[in-house]
C-alpha positions in Angstrom: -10.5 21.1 -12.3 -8.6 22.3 -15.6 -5.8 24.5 -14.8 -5.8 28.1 -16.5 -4.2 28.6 -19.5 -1.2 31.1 -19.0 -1.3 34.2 -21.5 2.3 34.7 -21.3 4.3 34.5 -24.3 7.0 31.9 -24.3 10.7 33.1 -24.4 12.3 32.2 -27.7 15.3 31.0 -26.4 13.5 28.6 -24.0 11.7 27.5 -26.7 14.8 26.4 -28.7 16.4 25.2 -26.1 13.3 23.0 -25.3 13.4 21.8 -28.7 17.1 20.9 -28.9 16.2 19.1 -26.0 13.3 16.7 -27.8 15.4 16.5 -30.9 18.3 15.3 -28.8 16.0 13.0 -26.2 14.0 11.6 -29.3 16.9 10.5 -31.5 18.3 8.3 -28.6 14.8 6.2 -28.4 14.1 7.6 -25.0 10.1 8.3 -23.9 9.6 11.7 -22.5 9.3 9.6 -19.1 12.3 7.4 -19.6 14.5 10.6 -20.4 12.9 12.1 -17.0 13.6 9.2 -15.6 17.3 9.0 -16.7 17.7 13.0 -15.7 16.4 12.7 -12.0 13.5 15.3 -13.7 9.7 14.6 -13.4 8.1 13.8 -16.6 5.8 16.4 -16.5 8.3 18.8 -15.6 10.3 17.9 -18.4 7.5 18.3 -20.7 7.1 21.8 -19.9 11.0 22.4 -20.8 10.8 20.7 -23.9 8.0 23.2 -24.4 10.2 26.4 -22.9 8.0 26.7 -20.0 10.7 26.4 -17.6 13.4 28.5 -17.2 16.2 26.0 -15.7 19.1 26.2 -13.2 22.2 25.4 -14.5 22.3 21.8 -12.1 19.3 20.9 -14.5 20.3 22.0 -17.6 24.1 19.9 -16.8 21.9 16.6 -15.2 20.1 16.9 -19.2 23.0 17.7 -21.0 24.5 14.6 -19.3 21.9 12.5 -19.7 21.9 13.3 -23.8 25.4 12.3 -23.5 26.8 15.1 -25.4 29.6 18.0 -24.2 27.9 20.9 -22.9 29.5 22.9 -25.9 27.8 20.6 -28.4 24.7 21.2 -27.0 24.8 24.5 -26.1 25.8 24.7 -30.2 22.3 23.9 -30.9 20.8 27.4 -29.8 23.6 29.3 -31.9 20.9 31.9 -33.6 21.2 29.6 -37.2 21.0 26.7 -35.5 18.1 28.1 -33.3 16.2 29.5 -35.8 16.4 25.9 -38.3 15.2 24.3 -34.9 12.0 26.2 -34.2 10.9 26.3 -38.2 12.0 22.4 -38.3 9.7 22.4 -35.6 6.8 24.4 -37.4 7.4 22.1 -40.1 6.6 18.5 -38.3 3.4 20.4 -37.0 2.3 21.8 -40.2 2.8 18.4 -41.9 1.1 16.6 -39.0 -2.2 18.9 -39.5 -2.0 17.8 -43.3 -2.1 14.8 -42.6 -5.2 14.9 -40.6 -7.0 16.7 -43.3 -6.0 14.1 -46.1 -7.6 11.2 -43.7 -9.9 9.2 -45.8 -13.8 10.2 -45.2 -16.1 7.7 -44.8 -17.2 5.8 -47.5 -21.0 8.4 -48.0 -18.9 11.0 -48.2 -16.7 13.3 -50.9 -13.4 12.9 -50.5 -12.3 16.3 -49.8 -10.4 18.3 -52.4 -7.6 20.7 -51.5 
């Protein structure tokens, strides 16, 4: 059975921080599971941080911080309000292009190619 949708909006500062966190994870080649893995976090778990699902205790937050072997300063840095806001519209971005890149997929060959 599908589990219901929550219609709670997401807390911006979660949502940066969640983002740092992928930004971080993802340039150091880890998988969403290896980085759980290396954090002592479940994978799904840690999917709904790097969404800003979670709000996290500060044990869990360190254990991640660790594990993206930076200083807690230099991560915490990340979700300075410039820095936050260049993370969430960086973010916008890769999604935005993502969805243009779906439209621009070639049509089959009996078909128009579609014009923008």
């Amino acid at each position: 059975m599908p589990r219901a949708q929550r219609n709670k909006e997401k807390n911006p500062d979660l949502v940066a921080m969640g983002l740092a966190i992928r930004q971080r994870r993802k340039a150091l080649g880890y998988s969403q599971e290896g980085f759980g893995d290396a954090c002592g976090i479940d994978r799904s778990y840690m999917g709904g941080i790097e969404r800003g699902e979670h709000n996290l205790a500060m044990v869990n937050i360190l254990k991640i911080v660790q594990a993206l072997k930076v200083n807690p300063s230099e991560f915490f840095r990340d979700l300075d309000p410039d820095r936050k806001f260049d993370l969430i519209n960086a973010e916008k971005a890769i999604k935005d292009s993502a969805k243009l890149r779906k439209l621009a997929e070639v049509e089959p060959a009996d078909r128009k190619p579609r014009t923008l």
